[in-house]
N, C-alpha and C positions, 0 to 999 in steps of 0.2 A: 622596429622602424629604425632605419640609419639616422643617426642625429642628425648628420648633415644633408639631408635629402628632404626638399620643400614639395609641398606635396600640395598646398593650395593656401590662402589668407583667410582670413577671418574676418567676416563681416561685421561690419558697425553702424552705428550711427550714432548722430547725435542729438541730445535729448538734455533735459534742464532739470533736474534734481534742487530741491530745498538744500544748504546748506546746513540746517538743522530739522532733520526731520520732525521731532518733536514738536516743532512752532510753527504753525501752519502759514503764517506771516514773513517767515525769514526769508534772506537771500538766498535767491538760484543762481546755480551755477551750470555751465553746460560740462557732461561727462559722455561717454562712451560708452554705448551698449551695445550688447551682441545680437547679432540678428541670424537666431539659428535656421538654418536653412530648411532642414528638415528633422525629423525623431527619426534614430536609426532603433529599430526592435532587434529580436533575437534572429530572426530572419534574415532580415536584410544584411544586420552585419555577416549571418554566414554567409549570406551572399557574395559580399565583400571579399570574406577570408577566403574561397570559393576563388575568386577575380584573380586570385594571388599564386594561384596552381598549386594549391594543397591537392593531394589524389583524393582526398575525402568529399563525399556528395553534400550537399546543400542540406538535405534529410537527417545526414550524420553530424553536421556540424552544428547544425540548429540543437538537435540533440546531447550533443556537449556541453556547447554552449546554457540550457536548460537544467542538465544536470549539475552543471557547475553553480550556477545560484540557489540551485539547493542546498546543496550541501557546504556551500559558504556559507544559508542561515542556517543550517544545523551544528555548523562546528563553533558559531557565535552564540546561539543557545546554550551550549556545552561550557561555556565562558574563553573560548578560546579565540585568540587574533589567528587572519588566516591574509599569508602574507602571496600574494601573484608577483614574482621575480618579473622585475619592469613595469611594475604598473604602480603596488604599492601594499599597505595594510590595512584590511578592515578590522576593526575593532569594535567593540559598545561602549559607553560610558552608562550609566543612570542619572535619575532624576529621584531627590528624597524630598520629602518634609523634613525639617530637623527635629530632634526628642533633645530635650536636657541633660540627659544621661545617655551613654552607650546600652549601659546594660536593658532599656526600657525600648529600643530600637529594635523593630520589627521589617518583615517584607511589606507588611503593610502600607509602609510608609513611602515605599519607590512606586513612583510617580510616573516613571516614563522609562524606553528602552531607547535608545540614540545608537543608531548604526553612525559610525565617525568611519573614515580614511584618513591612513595618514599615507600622502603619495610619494615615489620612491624620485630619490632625488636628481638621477639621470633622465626620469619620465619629465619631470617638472622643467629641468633644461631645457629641455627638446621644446618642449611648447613655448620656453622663452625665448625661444627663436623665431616664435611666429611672423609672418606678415601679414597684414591689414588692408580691410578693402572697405573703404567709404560704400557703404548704402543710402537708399532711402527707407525713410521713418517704416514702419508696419503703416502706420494712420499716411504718411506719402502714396504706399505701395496700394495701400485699398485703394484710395483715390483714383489713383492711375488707370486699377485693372476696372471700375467702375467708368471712367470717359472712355476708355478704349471700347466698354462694353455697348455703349450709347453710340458711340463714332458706329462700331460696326452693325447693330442694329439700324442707323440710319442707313447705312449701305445698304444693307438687305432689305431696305423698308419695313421692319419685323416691329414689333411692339415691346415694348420692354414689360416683360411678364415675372419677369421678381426672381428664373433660373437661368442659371448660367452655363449655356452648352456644354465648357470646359468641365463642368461638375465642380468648379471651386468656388468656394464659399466665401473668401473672403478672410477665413477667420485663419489665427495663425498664432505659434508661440513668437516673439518678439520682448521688446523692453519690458510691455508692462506698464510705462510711465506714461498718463495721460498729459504733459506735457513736451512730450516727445516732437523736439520743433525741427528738424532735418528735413529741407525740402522733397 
């Protein structure tokens, strides 16, 4: 991706965060969340790469794309960082209990396997270049597609039966934050 080439904003809203998560009492503040549009899978992003007039078929890149996160976790397994030029490094850290002594320290003791990234630092630029586009809330947006659904069923004089023509459910990644106040 050319650094200087915008390509779309980033969705936000805003939403009210405890300033001390820990104290359920404490002062909110309002912050910015992302409001991801959609989850792109392995597919679609071939699709994507596909949009971009690679000769490769949709089948073949899906398929790269596949094999490549395998064997990102087999070369992580093996203890090794596997670094994608442009994008960044994946690595693992662990997770131990501690022992009092080295020499009494076992595998036993690791706790956990932490896939980390660390991202390459022209990738990171480029996204600091972003621009932003005011949304409404997830909890707004249900709202909306809910009276829109009511308006249009009155049109139709239809009864509201609990489905929604469109097939959309309502449900959606978003903040997260149940006090997500963005109209």
């Amino acid at each position: 991706m050319s650094a200087n080439k915008q390509i779309g904003s980033i969705p936000f809203s805003v939403g009210l965060r405890l300033v001390n998560p820990s104290e359920k009492e404490s002062a909110k503040v309002a912050v910015a969340y992302v409001q991801s549009r959609e989850n792109v899978d392995n597919h679609t992003l071939a699709r994507h790469i596909k949009e971009h007039g690679t000769p490769f078929s949709i089948g073949t890149l899906h398929g790269v794309i596949d094999d490549i996160c395998e064997c990102i976790a087999e070369q992580l397994l093996m203890g090794n960082r596997v670094t994608l030029d442009g994008l960044g490094t994946l690595f693992v850290s662990l997770s131990s209990t501690g022992t009092g002594d080295a020499n009494e320290f076992t595998s036993a003791q690791i706790t956990s396997v932490n896939p980390r990234m660390s991202f390459d630092e022209e990738f990171v630029k480029t996204l600091q270049k972003a621009e932003f586009e005011n949304v409404a809330s997830r909890k707004a947006q249900i709202q909306a597609k809910k009276q829109e659904k009511t308006a249009m069923n009155e049109i139709l004089g239809a009864t509201d039966t609990g489905s929604d023509p469109t097939g959309d459910t309502g449900s959606s990644t978003g903040s997260g934050d149940p006090d997500d106040v963005t109209p």
